[in-house]
The first five atom37 places (N, CA, C, CB, O) and aatype in JSON, in Angstrom:
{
  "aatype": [20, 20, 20, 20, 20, 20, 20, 20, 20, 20, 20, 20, 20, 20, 20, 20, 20, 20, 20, 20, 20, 20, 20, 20, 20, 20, 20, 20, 20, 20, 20, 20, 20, 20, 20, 20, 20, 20, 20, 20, 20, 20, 20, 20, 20, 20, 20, 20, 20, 20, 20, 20, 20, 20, 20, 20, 20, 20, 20, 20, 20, 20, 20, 20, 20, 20, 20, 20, 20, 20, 20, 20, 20, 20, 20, 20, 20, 20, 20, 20, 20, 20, 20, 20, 20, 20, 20, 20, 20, 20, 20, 20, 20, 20, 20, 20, 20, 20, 20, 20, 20, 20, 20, 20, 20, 20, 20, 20, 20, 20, 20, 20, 20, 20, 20, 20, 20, 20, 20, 20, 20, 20, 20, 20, 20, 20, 20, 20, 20],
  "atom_mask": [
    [1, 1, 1, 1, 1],
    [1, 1, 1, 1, 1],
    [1, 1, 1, 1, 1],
    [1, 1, 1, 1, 1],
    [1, 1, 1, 1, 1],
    [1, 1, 1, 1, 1],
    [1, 1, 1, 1, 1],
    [1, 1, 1, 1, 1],
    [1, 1, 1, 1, 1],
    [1, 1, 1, 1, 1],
    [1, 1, 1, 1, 1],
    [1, 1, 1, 1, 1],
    [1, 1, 1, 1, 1],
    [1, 1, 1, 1, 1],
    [1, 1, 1, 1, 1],
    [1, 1, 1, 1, 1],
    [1, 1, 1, 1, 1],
    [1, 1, 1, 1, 1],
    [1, 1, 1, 1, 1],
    [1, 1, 1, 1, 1],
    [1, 1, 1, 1, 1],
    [1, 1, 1, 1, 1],
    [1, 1, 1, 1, 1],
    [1, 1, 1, 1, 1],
    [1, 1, 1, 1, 1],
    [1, 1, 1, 1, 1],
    [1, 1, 1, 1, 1],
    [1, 1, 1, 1, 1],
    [1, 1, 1, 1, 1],
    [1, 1, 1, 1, 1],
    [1, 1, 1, 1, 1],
    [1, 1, 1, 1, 1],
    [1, 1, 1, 1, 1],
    [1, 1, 1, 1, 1],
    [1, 1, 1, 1, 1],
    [1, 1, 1, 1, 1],
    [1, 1, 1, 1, 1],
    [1, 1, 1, 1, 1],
    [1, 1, 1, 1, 1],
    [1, 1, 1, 1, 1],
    [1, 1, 1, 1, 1],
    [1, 1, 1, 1, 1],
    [1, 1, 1, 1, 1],
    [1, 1, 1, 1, 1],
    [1, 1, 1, 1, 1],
    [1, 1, 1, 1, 1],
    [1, 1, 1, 1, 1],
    [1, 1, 1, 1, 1],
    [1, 1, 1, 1, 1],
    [1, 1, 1, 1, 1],
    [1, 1, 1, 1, 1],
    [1, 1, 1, 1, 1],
    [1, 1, 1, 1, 1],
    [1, 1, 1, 1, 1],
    [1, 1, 1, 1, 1],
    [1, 1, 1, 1, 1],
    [1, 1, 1, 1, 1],
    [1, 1, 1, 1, 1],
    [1, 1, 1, 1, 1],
    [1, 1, 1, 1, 1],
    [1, 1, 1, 1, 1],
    [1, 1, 1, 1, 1],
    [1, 1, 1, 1, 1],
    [1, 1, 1, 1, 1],
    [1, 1, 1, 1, 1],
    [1, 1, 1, 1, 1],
    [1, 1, 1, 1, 1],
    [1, 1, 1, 1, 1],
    [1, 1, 1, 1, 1],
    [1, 1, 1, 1, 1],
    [1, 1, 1, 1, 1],
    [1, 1, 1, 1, 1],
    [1, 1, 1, 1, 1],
    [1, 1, 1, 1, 1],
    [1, 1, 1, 1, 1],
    [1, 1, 1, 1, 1],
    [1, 1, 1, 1, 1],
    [1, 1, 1, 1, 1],
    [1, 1, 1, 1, 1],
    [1, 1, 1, 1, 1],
    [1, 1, 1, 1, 1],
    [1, 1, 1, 1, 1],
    [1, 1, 1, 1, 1],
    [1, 1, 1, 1, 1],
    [1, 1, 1, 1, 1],
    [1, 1, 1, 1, 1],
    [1, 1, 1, 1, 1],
    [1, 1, 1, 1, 1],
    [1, 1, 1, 1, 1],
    [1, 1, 1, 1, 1],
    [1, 1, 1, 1, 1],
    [1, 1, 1, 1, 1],
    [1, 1, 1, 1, 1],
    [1, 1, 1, 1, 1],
    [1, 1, 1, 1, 1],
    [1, 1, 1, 1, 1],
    [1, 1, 1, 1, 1],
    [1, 1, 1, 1, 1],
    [1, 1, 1, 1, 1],
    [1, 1, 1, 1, 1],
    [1, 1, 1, 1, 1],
    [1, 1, 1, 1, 1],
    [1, 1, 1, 1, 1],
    [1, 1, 1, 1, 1],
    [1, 1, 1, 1, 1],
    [1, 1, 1, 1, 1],
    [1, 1, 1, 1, 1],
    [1, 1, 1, 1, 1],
    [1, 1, 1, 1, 1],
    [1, 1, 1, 1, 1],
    [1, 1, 1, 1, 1],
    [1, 1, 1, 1, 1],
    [1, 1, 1, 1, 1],
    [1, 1, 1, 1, 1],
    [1, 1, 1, 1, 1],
    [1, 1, 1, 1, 1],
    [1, 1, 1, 1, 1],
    [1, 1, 1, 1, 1],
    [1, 1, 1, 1, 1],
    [1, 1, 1, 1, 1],
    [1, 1, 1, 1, 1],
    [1, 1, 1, 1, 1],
    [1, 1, 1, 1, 1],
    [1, 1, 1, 1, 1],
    [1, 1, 1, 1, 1],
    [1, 1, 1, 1, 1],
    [1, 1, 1, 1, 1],
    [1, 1, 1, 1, 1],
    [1, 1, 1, 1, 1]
  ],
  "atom_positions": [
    [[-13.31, 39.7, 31.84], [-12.56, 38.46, 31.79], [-11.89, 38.36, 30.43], [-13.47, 37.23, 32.06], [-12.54, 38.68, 29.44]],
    [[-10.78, 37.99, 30.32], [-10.05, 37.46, 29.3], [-10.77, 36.89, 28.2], [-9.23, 36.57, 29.77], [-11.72, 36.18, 28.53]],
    [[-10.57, 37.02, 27.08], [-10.99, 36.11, 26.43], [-10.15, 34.68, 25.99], [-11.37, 36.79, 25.5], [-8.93, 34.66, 25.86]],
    [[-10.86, 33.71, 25.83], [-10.15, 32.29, 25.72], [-9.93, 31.88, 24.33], [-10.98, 31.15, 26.39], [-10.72, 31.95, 23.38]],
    [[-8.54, 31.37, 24.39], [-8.35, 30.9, 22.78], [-9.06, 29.45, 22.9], [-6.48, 30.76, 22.16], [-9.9, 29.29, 23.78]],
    [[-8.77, 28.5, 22.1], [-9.3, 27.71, 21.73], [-8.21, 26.82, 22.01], [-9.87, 27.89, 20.58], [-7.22, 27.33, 21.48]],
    [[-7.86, 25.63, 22.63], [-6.91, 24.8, 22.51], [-6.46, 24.59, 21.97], [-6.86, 24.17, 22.64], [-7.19, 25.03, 21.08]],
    [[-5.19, 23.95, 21.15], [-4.77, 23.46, 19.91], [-5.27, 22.04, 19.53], [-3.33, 23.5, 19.91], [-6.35, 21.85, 20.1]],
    [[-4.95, 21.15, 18.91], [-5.66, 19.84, 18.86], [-4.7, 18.7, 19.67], [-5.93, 19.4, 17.19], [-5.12, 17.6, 20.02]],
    [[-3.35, 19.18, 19.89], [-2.86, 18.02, 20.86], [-3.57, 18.01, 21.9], [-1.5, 18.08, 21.34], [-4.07, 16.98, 22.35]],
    [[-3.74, 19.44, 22.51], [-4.18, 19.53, 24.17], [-5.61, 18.73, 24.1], [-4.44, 21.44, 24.87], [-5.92, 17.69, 24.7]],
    [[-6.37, 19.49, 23.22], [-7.9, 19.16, 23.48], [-7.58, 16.91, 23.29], [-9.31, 20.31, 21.67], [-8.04, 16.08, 24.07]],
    [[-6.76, 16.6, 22.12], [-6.74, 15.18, 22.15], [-6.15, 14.68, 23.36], [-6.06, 14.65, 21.02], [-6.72, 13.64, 23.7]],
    [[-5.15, 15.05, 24.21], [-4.55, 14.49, 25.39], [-5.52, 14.83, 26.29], [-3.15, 14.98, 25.77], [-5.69, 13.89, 27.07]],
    [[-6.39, 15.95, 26.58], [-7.33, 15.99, 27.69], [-8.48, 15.02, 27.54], [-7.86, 17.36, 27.83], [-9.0, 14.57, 28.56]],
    [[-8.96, 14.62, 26.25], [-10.28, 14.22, 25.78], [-9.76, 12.78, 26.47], [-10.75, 14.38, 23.92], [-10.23, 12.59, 27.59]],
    [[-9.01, 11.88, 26.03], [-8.19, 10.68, 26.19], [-7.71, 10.56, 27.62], [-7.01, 10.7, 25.24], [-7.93, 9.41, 28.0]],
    [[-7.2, 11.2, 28.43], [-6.82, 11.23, 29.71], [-8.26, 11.36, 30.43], [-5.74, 12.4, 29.99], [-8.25, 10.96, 31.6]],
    [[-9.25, 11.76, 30.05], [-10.64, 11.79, 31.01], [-11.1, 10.61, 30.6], [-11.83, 13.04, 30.8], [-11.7, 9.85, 31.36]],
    [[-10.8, 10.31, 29.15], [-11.55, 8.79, 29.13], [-10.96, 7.64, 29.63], [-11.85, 8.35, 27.83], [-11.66, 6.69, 29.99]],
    [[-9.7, 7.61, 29.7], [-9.02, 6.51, 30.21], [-9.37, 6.3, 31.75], [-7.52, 6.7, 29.98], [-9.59, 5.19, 32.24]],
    [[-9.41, 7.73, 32.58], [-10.01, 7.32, 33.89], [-10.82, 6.64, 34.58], [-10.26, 7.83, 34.23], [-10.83, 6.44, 35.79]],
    [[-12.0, 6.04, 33.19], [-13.16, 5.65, 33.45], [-13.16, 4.13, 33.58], [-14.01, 6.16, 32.5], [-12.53, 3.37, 32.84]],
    [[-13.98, 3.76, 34.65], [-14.22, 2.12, 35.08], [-14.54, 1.9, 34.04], [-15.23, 1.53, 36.16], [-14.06, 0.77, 33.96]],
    [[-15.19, 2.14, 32.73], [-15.52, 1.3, 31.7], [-14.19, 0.63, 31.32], [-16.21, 2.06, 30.54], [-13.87, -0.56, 31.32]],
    [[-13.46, 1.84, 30.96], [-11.95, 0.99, 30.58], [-10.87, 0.04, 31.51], [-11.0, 2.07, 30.18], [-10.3, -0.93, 31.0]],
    [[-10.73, 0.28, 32.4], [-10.39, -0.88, 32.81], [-11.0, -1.94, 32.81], [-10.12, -0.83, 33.66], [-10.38, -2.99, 32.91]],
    [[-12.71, -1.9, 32.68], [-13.2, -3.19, 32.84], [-12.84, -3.88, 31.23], [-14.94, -3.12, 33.34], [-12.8, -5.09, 31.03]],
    [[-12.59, -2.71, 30.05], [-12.83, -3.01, 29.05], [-11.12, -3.88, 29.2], [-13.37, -1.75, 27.98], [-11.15, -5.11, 29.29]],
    [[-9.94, -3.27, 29.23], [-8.84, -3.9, 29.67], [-8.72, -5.0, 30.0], [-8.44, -3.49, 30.39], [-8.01, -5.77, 29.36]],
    [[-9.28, -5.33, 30.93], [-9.1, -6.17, 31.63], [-10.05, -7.39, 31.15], [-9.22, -5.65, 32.88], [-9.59, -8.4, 31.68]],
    [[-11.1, -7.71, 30.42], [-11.57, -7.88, 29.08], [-11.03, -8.45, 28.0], [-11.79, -6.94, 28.7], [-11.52, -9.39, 27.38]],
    [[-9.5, -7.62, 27.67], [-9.14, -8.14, 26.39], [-7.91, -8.88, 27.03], [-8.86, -6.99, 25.09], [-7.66, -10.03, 26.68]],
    [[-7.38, -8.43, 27.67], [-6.38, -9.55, 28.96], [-7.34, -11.08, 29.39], [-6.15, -8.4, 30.99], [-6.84, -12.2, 29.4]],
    [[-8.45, -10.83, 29.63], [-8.99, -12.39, 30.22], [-9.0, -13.35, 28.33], [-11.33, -12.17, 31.28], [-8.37, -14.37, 28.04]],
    [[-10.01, -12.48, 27.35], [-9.5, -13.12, 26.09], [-8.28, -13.77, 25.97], [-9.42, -12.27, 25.17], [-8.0, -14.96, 26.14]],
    [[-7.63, -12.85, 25.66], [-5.72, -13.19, 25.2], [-5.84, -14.66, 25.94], [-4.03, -11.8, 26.19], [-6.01, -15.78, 25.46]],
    [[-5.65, -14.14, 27.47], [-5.17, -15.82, 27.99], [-6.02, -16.57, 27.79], [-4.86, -16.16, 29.42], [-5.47, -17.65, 27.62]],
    [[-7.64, -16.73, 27.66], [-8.24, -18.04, 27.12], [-7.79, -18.18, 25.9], [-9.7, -18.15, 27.08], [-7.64, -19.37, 25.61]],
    [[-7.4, -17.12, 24.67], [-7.16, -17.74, 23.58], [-5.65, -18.59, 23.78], [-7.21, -16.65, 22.43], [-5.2, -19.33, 22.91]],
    [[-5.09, -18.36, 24.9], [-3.86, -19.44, 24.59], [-3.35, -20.82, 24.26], [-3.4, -19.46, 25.26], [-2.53, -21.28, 23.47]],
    [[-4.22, -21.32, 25.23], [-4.56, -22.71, 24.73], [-5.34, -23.32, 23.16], [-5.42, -23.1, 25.81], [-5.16, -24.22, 22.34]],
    [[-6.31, -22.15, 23.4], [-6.52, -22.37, 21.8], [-5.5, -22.37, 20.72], [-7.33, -21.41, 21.33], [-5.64, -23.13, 19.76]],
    [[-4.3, -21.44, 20.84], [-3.14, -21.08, 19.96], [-2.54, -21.68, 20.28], [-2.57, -20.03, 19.83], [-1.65, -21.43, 19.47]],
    [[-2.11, -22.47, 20.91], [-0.71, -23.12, 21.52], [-0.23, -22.48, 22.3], [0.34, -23.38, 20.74], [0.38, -23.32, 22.97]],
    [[0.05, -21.05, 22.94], [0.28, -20.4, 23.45], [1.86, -20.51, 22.53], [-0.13, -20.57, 24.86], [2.92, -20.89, 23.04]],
    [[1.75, -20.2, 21.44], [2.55, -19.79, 20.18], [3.44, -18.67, 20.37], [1.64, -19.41, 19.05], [2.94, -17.92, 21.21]],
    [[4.32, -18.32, 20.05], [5.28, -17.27, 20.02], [4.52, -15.74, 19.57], [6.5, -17.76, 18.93], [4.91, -14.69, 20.07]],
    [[3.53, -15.78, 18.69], [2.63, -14.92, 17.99], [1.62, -14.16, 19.22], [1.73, -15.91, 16.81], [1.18, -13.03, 19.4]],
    [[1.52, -15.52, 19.97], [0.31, -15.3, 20.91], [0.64, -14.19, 22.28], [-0.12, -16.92, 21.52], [-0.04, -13.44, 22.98]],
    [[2.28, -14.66, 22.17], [2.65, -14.02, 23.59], [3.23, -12.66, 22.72], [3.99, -15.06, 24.79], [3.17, -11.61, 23.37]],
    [[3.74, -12.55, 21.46], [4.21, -11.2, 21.35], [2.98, -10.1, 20.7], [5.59, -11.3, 20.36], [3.26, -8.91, 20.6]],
    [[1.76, -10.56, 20.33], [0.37, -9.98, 20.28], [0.08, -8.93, 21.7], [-0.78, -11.38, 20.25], [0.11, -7.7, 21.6]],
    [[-0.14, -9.52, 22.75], [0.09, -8.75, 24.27], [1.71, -7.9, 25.04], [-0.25, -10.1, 25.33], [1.93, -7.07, 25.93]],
    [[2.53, -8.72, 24.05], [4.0, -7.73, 24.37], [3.35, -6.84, 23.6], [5.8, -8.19, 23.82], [2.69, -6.01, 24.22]],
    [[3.34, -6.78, 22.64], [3.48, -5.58, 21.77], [2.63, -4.43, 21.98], [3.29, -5.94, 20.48], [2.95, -3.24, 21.82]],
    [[1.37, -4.98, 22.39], [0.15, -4.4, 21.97], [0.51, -3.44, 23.52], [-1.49, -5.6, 21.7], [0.59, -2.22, 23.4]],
    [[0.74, -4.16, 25.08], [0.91, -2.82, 26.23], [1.99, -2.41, 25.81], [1.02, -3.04, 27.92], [1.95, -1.26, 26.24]],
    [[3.24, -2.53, 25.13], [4.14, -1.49, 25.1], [4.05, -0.35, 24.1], [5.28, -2.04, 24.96], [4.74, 0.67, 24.14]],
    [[3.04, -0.65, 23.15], [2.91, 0.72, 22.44], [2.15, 1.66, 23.04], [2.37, 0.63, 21.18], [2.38, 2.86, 22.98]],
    [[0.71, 0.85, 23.98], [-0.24, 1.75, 24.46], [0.43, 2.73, 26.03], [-1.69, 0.67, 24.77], [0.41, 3.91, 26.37]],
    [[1.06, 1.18, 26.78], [2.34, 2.32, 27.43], [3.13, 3.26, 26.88], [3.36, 1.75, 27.92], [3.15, 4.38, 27.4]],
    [[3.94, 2.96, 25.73], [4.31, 3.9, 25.76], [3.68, 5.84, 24.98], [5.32, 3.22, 25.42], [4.31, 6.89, 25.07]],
    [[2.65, 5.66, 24.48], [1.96, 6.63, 23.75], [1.36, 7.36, 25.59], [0.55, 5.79, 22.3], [1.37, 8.54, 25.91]],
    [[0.92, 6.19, 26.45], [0.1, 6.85, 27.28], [1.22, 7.8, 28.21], [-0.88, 5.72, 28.12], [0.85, 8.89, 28.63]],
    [[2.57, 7.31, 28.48], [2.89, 8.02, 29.21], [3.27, 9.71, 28.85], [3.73, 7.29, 29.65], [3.52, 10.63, 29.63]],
    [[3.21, 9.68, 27.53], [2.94, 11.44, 26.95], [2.04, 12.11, 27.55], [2.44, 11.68, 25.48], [2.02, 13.05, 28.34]],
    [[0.68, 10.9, 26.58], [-0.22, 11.72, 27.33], [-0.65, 12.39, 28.59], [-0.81, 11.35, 27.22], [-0.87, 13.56, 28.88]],
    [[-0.7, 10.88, 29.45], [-0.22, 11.45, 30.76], [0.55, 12.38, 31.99], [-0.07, 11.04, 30.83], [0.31, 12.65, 33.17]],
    [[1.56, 12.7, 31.03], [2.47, 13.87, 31.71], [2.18, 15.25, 30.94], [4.23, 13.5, 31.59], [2.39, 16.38, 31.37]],
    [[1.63, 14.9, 29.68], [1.33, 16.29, 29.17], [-0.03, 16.61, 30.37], [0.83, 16.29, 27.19], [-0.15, 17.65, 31.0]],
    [[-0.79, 15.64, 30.44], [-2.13, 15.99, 31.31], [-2.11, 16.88, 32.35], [-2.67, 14.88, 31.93], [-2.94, 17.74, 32.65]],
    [[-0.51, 16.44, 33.18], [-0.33, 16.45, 34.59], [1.07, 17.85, 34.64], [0.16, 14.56, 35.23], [1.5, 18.55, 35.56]],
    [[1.36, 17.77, 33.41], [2.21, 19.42, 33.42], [1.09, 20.57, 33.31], [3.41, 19.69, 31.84], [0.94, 21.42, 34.18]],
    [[0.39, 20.5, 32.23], [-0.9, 21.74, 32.19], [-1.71, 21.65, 33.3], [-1.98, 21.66, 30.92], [-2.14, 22.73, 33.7]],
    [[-2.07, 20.58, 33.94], [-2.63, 20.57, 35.68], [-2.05, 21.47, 36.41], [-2.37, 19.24, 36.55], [-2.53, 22.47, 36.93]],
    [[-0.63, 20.93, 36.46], [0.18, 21.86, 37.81], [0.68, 23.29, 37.01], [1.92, 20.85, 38.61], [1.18, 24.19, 37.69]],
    [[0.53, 23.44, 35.66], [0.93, 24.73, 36.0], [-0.58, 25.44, 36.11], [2.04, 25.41, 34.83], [-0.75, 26.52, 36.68]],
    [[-1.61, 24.69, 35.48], [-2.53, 25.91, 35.89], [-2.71, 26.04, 37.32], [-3.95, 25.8, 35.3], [-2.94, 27.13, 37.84]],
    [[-2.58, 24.89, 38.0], [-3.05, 25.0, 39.73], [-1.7, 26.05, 40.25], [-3.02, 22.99, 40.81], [-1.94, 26.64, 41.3]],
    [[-0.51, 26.3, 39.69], [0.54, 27.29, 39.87], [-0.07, 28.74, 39.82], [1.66, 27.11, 38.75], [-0.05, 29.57, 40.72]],
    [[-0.54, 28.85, 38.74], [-1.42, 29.82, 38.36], [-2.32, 30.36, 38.95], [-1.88, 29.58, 37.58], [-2.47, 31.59, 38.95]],
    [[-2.9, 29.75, 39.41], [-4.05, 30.04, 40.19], [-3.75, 30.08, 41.89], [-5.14, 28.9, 39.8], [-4.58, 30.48, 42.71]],
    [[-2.45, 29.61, 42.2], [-2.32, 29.36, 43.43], [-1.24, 31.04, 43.51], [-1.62, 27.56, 43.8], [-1.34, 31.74, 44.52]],
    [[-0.52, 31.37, 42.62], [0.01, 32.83, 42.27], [-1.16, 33.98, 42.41], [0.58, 32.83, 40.65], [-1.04, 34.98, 43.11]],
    [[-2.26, 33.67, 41.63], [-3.01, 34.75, 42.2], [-3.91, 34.96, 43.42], [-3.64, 35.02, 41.39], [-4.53, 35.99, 43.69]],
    [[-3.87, 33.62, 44.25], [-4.65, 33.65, 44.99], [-3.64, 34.32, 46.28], [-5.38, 32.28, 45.03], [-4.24, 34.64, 47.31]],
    [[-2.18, 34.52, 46.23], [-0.81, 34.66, 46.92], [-0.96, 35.89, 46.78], [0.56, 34.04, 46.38], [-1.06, 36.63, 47.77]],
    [[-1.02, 36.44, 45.29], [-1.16, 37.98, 45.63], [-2.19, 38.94, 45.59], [-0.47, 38.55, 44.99], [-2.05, 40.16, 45.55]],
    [[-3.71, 38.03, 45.59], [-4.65, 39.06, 46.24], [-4.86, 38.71, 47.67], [-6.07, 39.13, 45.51], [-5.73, 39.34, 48.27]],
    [[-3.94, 37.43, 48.56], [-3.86, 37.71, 49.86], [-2.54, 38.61, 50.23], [-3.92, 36.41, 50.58], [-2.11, 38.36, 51.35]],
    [[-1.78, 39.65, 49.47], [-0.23, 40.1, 49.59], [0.32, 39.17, 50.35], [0.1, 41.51, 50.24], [0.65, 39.47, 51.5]],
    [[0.52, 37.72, 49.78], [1.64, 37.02, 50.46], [2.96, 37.31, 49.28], [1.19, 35.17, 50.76], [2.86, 37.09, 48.07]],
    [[4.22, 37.88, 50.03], [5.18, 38.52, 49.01], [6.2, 37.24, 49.45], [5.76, 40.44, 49.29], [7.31, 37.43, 48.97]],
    [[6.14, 36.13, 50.15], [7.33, 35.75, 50.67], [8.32, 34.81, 49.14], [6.84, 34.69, 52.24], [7.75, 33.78, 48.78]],
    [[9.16, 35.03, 48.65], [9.43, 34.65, 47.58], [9.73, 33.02, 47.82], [10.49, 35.53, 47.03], [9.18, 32.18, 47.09]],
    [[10.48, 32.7, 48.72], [10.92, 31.28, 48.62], [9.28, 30.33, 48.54], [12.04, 30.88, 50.21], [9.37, 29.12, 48.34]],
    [[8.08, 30.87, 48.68], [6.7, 30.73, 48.53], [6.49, 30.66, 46.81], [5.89, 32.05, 49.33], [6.09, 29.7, 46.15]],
    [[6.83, 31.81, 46.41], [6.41, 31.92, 44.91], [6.95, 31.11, 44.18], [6.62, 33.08, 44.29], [6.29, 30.56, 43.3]],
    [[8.78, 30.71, 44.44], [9.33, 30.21, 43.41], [9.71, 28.4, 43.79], [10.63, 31.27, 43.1], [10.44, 27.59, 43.23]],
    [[8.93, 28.3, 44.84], [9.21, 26.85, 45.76], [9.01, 25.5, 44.13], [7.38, 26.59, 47.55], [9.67, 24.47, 43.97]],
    [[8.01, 26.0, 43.3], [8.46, 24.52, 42.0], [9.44, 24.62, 41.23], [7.43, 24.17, 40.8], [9.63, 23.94, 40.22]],
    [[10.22, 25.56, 41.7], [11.99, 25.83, 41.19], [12.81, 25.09, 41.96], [12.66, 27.42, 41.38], [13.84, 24.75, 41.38]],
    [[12.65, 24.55, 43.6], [13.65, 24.1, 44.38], [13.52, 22.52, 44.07], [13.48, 24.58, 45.94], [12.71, 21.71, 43.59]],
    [[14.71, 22.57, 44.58], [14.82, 20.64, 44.55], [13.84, 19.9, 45.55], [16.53, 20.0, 45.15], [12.9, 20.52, 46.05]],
    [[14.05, 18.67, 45.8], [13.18, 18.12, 46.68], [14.04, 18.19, 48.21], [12.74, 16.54, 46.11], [13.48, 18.31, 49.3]],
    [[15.13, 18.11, 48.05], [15.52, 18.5, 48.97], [15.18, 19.72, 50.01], [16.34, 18.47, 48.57], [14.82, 19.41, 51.15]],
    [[15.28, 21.02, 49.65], [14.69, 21.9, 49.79], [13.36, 22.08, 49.97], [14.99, 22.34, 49.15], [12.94, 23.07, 50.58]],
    [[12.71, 21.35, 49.57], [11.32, 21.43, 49.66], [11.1, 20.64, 50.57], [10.55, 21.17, 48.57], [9.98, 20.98, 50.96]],
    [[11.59, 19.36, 51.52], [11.67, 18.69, 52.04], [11.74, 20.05, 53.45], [12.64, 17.62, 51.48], [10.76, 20.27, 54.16]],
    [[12.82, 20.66, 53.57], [13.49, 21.64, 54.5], [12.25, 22.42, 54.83], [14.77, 22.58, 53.84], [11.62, 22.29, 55.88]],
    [[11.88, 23.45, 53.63], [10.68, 23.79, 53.84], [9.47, 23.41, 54.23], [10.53, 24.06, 53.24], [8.67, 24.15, 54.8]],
    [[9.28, 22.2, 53.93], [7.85, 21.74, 54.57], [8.08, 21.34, 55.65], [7.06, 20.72, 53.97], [7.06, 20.97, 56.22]],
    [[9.25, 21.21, 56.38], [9.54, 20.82, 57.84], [9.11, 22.14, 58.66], [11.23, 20.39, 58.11], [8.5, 22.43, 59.69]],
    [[9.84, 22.8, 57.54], [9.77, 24.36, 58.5], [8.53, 24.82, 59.22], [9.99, 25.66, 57.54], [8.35, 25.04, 60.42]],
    [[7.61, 24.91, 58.04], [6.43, 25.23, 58.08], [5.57, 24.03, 58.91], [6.04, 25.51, 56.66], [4.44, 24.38, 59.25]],
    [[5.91, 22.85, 59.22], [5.22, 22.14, 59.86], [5.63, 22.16, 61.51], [5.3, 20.91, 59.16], [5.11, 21.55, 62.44]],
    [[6.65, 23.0, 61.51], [7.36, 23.43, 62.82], [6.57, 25.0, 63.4], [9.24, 23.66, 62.41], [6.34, 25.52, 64.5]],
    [[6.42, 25.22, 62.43], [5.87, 26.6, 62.79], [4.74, 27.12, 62.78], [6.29, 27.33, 62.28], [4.39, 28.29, 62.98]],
    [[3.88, 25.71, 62.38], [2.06, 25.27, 62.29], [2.04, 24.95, 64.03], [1.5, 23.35, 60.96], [1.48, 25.51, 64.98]],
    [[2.67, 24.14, 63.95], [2.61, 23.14, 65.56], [2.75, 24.35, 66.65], [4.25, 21.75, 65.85], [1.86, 24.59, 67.46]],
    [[3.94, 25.07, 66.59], [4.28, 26.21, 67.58], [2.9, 27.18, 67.8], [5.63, 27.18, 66.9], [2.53, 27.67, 68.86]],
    [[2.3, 27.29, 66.59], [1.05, 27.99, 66.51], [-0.13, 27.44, 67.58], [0.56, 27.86, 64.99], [-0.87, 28.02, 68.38]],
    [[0.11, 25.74, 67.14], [-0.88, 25.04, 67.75], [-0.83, 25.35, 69.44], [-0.68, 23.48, 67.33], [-1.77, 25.47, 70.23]],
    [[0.25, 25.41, 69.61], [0.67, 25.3, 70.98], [0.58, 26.9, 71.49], [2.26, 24.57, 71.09], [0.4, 26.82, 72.7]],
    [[0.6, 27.47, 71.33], [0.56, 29.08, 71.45], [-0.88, 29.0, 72.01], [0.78, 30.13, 69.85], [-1.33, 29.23, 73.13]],
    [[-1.54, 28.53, 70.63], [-3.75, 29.32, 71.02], [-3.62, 27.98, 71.96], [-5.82, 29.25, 69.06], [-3.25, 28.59, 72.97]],
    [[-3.66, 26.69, 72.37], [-3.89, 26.25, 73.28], [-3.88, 26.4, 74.75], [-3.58, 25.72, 73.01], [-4.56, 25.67, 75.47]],
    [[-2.96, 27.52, 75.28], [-2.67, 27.63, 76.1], [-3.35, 28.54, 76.55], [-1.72, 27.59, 76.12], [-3.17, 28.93, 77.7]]
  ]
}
């Protein structure tokens, strides 16, 4: 087997953070500092301070998370690419529009999965008989 490098420190920080965010603790914790905020409103007046404290505070964490998040979900699919490539050619499946199908549009991929769902069914109907 290969030997493995070591992640760099973005990956290992976007993976570490993307497994923790998944967790019911955090939303409960979320959802937590959201029930605060709005009881503190009345306490504040529901002040200009009060409402741009919660603007501010989800649009930074939105926007930092959606990095993370797509960095999470690009190294996902290409390793599941990866792995779905070798599993293609120790069954010798050579069919290319197969290999290079996360190159096509959705369109195309749309076409193709019709195809193949046309030609699952025909199958179905074949051994039934």
């Amino acid at each position: 087997m290969a030997r493995r490098h070591k992640p760099d420190i973005f990956t290992r920080f976007t993976t570490t953070v993307s497994v923790a965010i998944g967790r019911p603790w955090v939303f409960v914790a979320a959802l937590g500092v959201l029930v605060a905020w709005a009881i503190s409103g009345p306490v504040l007046g529901f002040s200009d301070t009060w409402q741009l404290i919660i603007n501010t505070s989800t649009t930074i964490i939105t926007f930092l998370m959606v990095f993370i998040i797509q960095n999470t979900q690009n190294r996902d699919q290409m390793a599941a690419n990866i792995k779905m490539d070798a599993i293609m050619k120790k069954l010798h499946i050579t069919a290319q529009d197969l290999l290079t199908a996360e190159e096509e549009s959705d369109t195309q991929l749309e076409r193709d999965k019709k195809k193949i769902t046309r030609s699952r069914n025909a199958r179905r109907k074949k051994t039934r008989r």
